[in-house]
C-alpha positions in Angstrom: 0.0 0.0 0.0 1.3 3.5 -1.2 1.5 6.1 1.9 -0.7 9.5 1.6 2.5 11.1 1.7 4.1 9.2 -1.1 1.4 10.0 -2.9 1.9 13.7 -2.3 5.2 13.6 -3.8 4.3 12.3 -6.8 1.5 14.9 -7.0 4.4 17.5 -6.5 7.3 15.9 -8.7 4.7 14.9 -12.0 2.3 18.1 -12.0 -0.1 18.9 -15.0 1.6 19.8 -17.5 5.2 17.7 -17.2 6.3 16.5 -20.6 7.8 12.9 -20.2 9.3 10.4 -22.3 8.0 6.6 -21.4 10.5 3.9 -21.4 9.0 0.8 -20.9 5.5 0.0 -19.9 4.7 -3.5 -18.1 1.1 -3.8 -19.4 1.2 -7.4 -21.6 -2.2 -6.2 -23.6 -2.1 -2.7 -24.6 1.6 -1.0 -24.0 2.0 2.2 -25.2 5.7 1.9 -27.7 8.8 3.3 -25.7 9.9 6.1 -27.2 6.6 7.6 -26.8 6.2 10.9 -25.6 3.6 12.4 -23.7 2.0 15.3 -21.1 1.2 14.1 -17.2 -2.7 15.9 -16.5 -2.8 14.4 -13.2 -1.4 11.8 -10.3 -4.2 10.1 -8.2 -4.7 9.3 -5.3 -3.5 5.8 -6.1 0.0 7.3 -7.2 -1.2 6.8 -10.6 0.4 9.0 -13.4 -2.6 9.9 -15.5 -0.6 10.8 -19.0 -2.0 12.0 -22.7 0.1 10.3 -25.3 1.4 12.5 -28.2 0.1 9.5 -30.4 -3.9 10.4 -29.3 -4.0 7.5 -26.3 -4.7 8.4 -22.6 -2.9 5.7 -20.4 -1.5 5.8 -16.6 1.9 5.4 -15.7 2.6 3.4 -12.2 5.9 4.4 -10.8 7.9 1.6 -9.8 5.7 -0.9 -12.5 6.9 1.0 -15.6 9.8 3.1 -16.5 9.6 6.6 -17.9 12.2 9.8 -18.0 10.9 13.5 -17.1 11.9 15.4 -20.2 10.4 19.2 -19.1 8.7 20.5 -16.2 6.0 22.8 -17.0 5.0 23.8 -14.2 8.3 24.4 -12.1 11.1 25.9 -13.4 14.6 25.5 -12.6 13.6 21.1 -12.1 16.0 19.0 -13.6 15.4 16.3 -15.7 15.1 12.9 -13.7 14.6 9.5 -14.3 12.0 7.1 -12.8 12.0 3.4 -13.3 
């Protein structure tokens, strides 16, 4: 079980708007291809990664499960890029 304030970080490292690059997803029926790129809209409060896909899907990211690189924070400058996975 994921902690509230786990949950909160996420929330506060992944806010609307971040632009992230997916490595690898571990979803055996409908993967979205590495390489693709997409925009976070929300984290819930399940620690999910709610992303919009450059190539029209809507799919969630769960940190730890799949593996995906920060590419631009939108939202707060001077972030570095960072990888999760």
């Amino acid at each position: 079980m994921i902690h509230r304030q786990d949950i909160e970080g996420l929330k506060r490292r992944y806010p609307e708007g971040t632009r992230i690059r997916l490595n690898q997803m571990n979803d055996p029926y409908h993967p979205v291809e590495p390489g693709t790129m997409g925009i976070v809209k929300y984290v819930d409060d399940a620690g999910t990664v709610h992303v919009v896909w450059d190539n029209g899907r809507a799919l969630g990211l769960i940190p730890g499960e799949d593996s995906f690189s920060v590419v631009e924070y939108q939202a707060t400058p001077g972030m570095i890029t960072q990888e999760m996975g």
